[in-house]
N, C-alpha and C positions, 0 to 999 in steps of 0.2 A: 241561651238554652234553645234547642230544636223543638219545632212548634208538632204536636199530633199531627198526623198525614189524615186527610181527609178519605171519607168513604172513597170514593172515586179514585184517589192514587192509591187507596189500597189495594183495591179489585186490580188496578193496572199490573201493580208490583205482583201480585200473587197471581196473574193470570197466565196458565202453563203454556209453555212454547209447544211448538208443532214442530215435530222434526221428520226428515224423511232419509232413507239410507243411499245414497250414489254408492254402488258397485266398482266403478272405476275409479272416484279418487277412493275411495275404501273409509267413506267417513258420513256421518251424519251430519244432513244438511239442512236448517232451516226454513221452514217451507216456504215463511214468507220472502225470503230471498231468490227461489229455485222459480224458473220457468211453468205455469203451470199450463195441464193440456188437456188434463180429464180426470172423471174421477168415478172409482167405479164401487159396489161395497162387493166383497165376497162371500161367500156360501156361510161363512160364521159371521159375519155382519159387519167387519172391518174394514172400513177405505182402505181401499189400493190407487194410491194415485201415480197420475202420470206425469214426464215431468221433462225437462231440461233444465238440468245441471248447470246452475251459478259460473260454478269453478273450472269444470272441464269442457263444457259446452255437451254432453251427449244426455241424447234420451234415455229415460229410467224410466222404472215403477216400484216402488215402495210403499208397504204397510206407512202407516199416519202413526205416529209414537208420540203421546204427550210429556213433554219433562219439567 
């Protein structure tokens, strides 16, 4: 029988991914994967960060999306 997951693998398990949007591959990318460069909040209080692209190699900037 599968044993209860402990406080701590729970918070991991349910801890929301960060994603970020690459314009050129045309996809949502994990932030923690992307290059990061800077990070800035905008006029409504939202990170805009900056970035080089995992996949395609080029620089971006993308709203911060939790999923």
């Amino acid at each position: 029988m599968n044993e209860p997951c402990s406080e701590e693998e729970l918070r991991e398990i349910l801890k929301p991914t960060i994603k970020v949007f690459c314009q050129e591959c045309n996809e949502w990318r994990q932030e923690t994967l992307v290059g990061f460069q800077g990070i800035e909040e905008d006029f409504f209080g939202r990170d805009n960060l900056s970035f080089l692209c995992d996949r395609c190699g080029n620089f971006q900037q993308s709203l911060r999306v939790a999923t």
